[in-house]
C-alpha positions as CSV (number, residue, x, y, z in Angstrom):
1,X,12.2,-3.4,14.9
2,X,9.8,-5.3,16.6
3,X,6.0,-4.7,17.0
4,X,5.8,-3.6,20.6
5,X,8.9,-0.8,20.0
6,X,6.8,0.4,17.1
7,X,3.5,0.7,18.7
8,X,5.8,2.6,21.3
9,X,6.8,5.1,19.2
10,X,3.7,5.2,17.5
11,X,2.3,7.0,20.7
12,X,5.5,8.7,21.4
13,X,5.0,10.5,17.9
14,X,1.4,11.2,18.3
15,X,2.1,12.7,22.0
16,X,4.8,15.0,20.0
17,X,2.3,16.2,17.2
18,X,0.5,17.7,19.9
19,X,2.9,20.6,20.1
20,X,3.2,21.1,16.3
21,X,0.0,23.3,15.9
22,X,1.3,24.9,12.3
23,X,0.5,21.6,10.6
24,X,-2.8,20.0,11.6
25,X,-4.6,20.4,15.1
26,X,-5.1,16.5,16.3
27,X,-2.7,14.7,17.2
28,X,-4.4,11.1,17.0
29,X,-3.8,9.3,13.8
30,X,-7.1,11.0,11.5
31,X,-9.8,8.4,9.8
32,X,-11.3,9.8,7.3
33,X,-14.3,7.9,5.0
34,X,-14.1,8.0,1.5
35,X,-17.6,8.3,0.0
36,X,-19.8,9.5,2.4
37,X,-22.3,10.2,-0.1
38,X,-21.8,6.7,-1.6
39,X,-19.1,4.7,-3.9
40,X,-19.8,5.0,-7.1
41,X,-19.4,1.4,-7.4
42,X,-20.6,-1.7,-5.1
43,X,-19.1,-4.8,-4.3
44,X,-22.3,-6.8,-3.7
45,X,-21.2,-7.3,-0.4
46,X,-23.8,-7.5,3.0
47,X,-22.1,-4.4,4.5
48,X,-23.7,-5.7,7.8
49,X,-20.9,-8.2,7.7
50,X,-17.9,-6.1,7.1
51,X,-16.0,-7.5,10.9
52,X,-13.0,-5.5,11.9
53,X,-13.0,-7.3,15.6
54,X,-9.2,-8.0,14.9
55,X,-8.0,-4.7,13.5
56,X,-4.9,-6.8,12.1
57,X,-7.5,-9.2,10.0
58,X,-10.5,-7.0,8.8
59,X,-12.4,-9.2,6.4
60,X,-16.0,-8.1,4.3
61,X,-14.8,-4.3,3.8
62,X,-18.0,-2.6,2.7
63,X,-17.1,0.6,4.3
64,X,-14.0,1.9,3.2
65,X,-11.6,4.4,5.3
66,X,-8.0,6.1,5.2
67,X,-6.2,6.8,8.1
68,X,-3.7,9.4,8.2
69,X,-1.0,9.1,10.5
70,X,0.8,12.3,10.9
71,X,4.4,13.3,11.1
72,X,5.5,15.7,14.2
73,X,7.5,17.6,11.1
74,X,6.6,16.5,7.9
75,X,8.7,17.0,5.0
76,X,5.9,16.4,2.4
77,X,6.4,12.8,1.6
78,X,2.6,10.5,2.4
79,X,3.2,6.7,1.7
80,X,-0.7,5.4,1.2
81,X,0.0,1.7,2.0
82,X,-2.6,-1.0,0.7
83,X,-2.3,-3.5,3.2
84,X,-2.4,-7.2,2.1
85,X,-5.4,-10.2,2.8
86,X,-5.8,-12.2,-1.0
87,X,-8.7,-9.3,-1.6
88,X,-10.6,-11.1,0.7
89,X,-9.2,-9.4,4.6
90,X,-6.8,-7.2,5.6
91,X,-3.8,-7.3,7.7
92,X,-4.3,-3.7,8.4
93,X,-2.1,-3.4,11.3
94,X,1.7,-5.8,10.5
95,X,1.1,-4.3,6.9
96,X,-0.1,-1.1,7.3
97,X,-0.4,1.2,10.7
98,X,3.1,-0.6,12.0
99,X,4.9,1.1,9.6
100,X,3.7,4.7,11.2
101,X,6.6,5.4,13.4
102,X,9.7,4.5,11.9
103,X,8.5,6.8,8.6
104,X,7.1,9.5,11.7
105,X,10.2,9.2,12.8
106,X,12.2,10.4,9.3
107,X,9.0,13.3,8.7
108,X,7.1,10.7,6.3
109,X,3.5,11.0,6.3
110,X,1.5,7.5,6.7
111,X,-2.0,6.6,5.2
112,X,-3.5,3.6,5.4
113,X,-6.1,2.6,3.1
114,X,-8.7,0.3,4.3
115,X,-9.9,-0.9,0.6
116,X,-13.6,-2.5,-0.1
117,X,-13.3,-5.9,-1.0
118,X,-13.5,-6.4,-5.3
119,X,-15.9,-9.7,-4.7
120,X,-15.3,-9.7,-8.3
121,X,-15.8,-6.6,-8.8
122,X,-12.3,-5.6,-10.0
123,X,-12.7,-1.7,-10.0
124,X,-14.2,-1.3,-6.7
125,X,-10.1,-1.3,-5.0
126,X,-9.0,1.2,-7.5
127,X,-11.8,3.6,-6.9
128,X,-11.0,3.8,-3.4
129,X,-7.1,4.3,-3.8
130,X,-8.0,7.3,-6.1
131,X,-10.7,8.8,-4.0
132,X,-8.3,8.3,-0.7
133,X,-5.6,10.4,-2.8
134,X,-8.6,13.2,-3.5
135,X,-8.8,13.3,0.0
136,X,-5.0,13.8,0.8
137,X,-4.9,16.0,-1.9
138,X,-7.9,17.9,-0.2
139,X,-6.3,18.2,3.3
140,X,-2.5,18.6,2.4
141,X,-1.8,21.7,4.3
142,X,-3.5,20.5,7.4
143,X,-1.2,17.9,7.5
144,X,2.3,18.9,5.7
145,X,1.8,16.7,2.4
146,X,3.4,17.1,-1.0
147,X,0.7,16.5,-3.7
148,X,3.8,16.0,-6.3
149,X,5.7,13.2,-3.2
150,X,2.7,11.0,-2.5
151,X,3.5,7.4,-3.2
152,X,1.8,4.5,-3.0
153,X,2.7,0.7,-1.2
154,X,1.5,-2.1,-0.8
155,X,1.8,-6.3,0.7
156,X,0.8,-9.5,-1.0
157,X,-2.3,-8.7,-2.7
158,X,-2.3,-5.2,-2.0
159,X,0.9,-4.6,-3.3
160,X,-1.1,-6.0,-6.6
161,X,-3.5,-2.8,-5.9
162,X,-0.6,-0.6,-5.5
163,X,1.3,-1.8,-9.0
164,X,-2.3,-1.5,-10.4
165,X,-2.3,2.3,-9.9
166,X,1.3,2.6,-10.2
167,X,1.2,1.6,-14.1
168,X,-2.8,2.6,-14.6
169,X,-3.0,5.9,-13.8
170,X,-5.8,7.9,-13.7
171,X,-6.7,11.3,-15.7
172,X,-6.8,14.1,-13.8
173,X,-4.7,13.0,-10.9
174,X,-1.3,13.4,-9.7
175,X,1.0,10.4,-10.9
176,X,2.4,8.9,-7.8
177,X,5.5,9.6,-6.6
178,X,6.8,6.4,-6.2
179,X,5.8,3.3,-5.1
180,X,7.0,0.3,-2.4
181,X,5.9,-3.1,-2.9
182,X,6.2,-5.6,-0.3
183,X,5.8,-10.0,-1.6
184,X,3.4,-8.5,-4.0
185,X,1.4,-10.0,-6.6
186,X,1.7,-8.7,-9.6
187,X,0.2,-10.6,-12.3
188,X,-2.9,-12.3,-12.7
189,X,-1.0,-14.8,-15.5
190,X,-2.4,-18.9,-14.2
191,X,0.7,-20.1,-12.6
192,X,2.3,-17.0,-11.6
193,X,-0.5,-15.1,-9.9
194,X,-2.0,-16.0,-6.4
195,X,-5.1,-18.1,-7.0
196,X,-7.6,-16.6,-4.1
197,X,-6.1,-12.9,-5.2
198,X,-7.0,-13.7,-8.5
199,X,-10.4,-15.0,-7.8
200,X,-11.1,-13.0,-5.4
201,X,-10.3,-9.8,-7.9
202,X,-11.7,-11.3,-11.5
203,X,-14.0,-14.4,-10.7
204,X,-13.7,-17.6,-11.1
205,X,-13.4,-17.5,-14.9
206,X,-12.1,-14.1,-16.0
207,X,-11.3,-13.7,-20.0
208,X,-8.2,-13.2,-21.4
209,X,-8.6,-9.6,-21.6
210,X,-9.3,-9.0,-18.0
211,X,-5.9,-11.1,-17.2
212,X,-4.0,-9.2,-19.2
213,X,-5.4,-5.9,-18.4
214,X,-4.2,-6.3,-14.6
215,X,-0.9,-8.4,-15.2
216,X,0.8,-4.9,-14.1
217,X,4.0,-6.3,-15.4
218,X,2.8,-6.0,-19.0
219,X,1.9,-1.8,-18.1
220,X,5.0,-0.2,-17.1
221,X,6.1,2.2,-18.8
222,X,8.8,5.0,-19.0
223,X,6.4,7.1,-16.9
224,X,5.8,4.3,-14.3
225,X,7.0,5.7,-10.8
226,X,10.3,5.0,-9.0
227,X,10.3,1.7,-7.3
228,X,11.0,-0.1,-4.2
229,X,10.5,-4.3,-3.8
230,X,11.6,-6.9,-1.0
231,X,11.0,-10.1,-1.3
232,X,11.6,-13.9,0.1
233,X,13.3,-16.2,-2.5
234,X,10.9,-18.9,-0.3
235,X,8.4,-17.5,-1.1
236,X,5.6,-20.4,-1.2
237,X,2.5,-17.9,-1.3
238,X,3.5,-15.5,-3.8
239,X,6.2,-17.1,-6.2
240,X,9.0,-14.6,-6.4
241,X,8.7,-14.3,-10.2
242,X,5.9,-11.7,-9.4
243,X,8.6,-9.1,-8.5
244,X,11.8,-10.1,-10.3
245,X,9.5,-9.6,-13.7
246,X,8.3,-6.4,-12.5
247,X,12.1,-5.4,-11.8
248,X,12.8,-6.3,-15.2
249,X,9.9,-4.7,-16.4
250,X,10.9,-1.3,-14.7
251,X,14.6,-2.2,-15.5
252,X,13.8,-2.4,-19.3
253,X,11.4,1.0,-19.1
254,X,14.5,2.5,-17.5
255,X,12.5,3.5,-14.4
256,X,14.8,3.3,-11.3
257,X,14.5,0.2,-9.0
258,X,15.7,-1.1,-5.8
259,X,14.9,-4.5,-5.4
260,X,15.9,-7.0,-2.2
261,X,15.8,-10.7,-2.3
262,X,16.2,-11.9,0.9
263,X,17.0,-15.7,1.6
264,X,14.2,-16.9,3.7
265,X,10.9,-15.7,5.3
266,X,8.6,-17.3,3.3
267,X,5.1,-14.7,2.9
268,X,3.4,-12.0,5.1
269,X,6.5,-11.1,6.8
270,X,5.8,-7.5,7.0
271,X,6.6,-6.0,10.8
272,X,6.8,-9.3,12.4
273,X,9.1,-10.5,15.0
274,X,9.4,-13.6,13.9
275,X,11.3,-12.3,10.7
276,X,15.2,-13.0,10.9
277,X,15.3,-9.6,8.8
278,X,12.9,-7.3,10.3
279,X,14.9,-4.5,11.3
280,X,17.0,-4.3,8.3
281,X,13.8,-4.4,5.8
282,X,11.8,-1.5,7.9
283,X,15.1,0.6,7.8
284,X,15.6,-0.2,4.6
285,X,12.5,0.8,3.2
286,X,12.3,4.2,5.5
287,X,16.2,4.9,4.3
288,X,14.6,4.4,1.0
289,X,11.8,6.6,1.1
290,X,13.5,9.3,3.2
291,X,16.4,10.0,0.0
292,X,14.6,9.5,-2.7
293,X,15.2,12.5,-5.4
294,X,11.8,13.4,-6.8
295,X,13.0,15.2,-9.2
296,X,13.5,11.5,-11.7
């Protein structure tokens, strides 16, 4: 599906919302901030330097958001995607708000987190995710969501984020639903991980503990939410090891698992026209979503 048809749609589904005024009363996609009273943790970052100029590259995040973009008849289901960017940027847009229509489209609720950076401060990303879910939870009848079918997905390094909170979850809260992981990183292991991801998460020099603690690979469990992954076998960014040991990982825990492996694309792939598979991987992922049986 390529960008241009998407965006397309995107305003096509937002113009439609308009007349649904039993669910929520805007019909622009919603941006909500997370801690308008203050994060309870800091990145050490110069929030004066947070740039989101190119809303497909935002780098610095100091300040961090959700945007909601809203079904015209939802049917419960919210996909908070973690876009990708090495936990230094984020490719908010190919990785995150293209995705709106096509889930729109099937009555899929879209959020899109726009994370702080860690700056190696690896519990900053995670705090966000969970206070973004608060908020969903918070404002699910104004806009048709589930608070048992939210799921969370995520690209390159954000897919790390989202396999975090997939097999870490947090007391109190919800487990996710399930949980879509596109040419993610998964584990922080030297020589499997991505090196700026890693850096960028733990420091230069984290200890043994710290690697192991987010090698998400190592923290699935029988609990661990259902599961989508696609992938590039070329993959020269991210080696594909990342998600086949997590599919073995979920395969082992007997959590169910699609996984596709596609023969070429290389990393960052997501939404672009470039990618000989576009259209199949966008349907496939919305087919996935749209029939999944939330009672497993």
């Amino acid at each position: 599906m390529k960008l241009r048809y998407l965006a397309a749609k995107s305003v096509l589904c937002t113009a439609a919302f308009l007349l649904n005024i039993g669910v929520a009363s805007a019909a622009q996609p919603v941006t909500l901030t997370l801690w308008e009273n203050g994060a309870p943790t800091l990145n050490g970052l110069d929030p004066a330097k947070e740039n989101s100029s190119n809303p497909d590259w935002i780098h610095g995040v100091t300040n961090p958001t959700v945007t909601i973009y809203p079904a015209d008849n939802p049917n419960g289901t919210t996909l908070l995607m973690c876009p990708g960017g090495a936990y230094f940027a984020l490719a908010a847009m190919h990785e995150g708000a293209d995705l709106a229509a096509p889930l729109n489209e099937k009555g899929v609720n879209l959020a899109v987190l726009k994370y702080r950076m860690p700056n190696g401060h690896s519990e900053v990303p995670a705090d966000d995710v969970w206070r973004a879910v608060q908020l969903l939870n918070d404002n699910a009848a104004k806009f048709g969501i589930d608070v048992k079918r939210i799921g969370i997905g995520g690209a390159s390094a954000g897919g790390h984020l989202a396999s975090t909170v997939a097999t870490h979850p947090k007391e109190g809260m919800n487990p996710f639903a399930f949980q879509v992981l596109v040419y993610p990183v998964i584990s922080m292991k030297e020589g499997l991980t991505h090196g700026g991801s890693r850096e960028n998460l733990l420091g230069k020099n984290p200890d043994a503990a710290a690697v192991e603690y987010f090698s998400n690979e190592l923290k699935v469990t029988p609990e661990s939410p259902q599961a989508f992954i696609v992938v590039s076998a070329d993959d020269d960014v991210v080696p594909v090891e990342n998600s086949l040991d997590y599919f073995e990982a979920l395969k082992t825990n007997k959590v169910p698992v699609y996984i596709h492996v596609y023969p070429s694309g290389g990393h960052g792939w997501l939404c672009r026209d470039h990618f000989k598979y576009n259209s199949q991987v966008v349907d496939e992922m919305v087919n996935w979503i749209s029939t999944l049986d939330f009672n497993k």
